[in-house]
N, C-alpha and C positions, 0 to 999 in steps of 0.2 A: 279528886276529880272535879271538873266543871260541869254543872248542868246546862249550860249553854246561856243562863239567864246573865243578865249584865254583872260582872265581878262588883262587889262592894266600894273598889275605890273608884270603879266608874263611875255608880249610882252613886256616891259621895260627890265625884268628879261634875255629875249632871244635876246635882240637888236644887231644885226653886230652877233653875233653868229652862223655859218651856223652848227646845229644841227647834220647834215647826213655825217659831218667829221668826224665819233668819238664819243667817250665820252665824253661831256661837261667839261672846265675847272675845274667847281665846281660841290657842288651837287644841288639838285634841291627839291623844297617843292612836297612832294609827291601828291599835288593836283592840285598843275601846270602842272606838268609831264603827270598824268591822264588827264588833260582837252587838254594839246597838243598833245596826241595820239589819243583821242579820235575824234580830227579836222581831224584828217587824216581820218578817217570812216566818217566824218560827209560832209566833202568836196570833197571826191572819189570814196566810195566804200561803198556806203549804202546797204546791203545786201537786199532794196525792191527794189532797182534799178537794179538787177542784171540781165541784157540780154544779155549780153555778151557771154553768154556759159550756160550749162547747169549744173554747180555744183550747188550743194545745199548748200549755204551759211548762213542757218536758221537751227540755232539746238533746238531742243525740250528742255525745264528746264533739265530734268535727263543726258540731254549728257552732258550739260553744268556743272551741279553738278560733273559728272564723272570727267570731264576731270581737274576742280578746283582741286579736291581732288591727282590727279596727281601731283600738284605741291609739296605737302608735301610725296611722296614717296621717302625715303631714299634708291640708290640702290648702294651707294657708295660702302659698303664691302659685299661682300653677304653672307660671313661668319656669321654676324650679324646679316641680314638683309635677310634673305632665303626664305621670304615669300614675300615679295617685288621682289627680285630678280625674284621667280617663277613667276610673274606680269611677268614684265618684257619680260622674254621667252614666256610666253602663247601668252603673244600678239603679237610678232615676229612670232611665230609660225600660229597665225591668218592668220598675215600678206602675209607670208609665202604662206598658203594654199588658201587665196584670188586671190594671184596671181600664183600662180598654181608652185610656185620655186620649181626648184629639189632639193631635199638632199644633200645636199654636203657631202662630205666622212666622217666629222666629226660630221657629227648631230645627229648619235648614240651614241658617245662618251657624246657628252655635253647637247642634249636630245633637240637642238633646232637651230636655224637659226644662221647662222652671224652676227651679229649685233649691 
């Protein structure tokens, strides 16, 4: 069984290598990668240790589904892609209204926030 700590040929794999310079030399097996990011939650910031403050660091399944599904929105051209792009606006425009932003002079023109 794995303790969750980085497998040996990782820490082999990452040896003299300071990580937080950059991009790594080379590439990396994408389950080494996963298990050294994951050390960092698992060694720092375990969201049930969280007393530090009061964010809420614990998403429900659906936010977490949400937010996956973000990854695969294309908003590159929005000529293409008009319905992503709308994403896109509505949720600046949330954003927007959460934190109470004024208008800027152009938000009638483009129908949404800066950003």
């Amino acid at each position: 069984g794995s303790s969750g700590l980085l497998s040996d040929y990782s820490a082999i794999e990452w040896a003299g290598e300071d990580v937080g310079e950059g991009f790594p030399a080379t590439g990396r097996d994408a389950r080494h990668v996963k298990t050294h990011l994951d050390n960092y939650k698992l060694l720092d910031f375990s969201p049930l240790l969280n007393t530090a403050s009061y964010v809420n660091v614990v998403a429900e399944r659906e936010e977490e589904e949400v937010a996956l599904s973000g990854l695969k929105v294309n908003i590159a051209d929005q000529t293409i892609y008009p319905g992503s792009f709308k994403l896109h606006n509505d949720a600046l425009n949330m954003l927007g209204d959460l934190w109470h932003l004024p208008k800027s002079a152009s938000f009638d023109e483009y129908g949404c926030h800066a950003g």
